[in-house]
C-alpha positions in Angstrom: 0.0 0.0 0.0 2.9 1.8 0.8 4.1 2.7 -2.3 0.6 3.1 -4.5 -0.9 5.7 -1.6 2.1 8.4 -2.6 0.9 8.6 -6.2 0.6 12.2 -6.7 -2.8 11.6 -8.2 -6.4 12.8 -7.3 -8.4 10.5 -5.1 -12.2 10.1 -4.8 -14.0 11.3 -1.2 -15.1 8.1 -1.0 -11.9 6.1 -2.2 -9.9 8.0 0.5 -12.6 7.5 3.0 -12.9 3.3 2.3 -8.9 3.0 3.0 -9.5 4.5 6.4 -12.9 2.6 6.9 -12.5 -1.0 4.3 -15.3 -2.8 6.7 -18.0 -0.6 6.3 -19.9 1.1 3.8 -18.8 3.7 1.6 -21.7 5.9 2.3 -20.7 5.0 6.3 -17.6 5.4 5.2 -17.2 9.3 3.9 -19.7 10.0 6.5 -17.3 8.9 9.3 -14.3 10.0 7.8 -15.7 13.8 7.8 -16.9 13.3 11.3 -13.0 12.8 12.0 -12.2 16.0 9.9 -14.6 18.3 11.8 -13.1 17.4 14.8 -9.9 19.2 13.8 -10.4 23.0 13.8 -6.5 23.3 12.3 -7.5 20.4 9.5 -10.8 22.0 8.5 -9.0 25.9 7.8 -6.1 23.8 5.7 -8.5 21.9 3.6 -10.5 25.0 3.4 -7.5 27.3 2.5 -6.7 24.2 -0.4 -10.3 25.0 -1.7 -11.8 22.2 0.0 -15.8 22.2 0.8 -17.8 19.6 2.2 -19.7 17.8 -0.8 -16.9 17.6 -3.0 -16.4 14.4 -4.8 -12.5 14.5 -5.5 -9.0 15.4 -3.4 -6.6 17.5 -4.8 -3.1 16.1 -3.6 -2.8 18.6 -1.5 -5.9 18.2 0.6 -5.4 14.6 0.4 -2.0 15.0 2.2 -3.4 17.2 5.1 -5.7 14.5 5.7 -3.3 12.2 6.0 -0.3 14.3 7.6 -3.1 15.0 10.4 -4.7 11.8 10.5 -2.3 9.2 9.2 -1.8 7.0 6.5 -4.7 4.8 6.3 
């Protein structure tokens, strides 16, 4: 996993949010990995400031990196 999660590529909400949740749902899935996001004041105003707004389908790189740098590689 390793190695494919560094692509420098655009990932799906709900992609990024089934590697951090693969034994539920993806609807349960994004749902849960928001509430995770919301919790972090510091996370939300860096994924805002990268143009990031809930209801987006797709992660730039950069937001997909502050998710993981604050949350950890799934």
């Amino acid at each position: 996993m390793e190695n494919s999660f560094n692509q420098n590529r655009v990932y799906g909400w709900g992609e990024l949010a089934q590697l951090y949740f693969p034994n539920i749902s993806q609807k349960s899935a994004t749902g849960q990995l928001l509430k995770w996001i919301r919790v972090s004041d510091k996370l939300m105003h860096d994924l805002k400031a990268a143009g990031w707004h809930p209801g987006l389908k797709y992660l730039t790189p950069r937001q997909r990196d502050y998710i993981v740098g604050h949350l950890g590689e799934p």
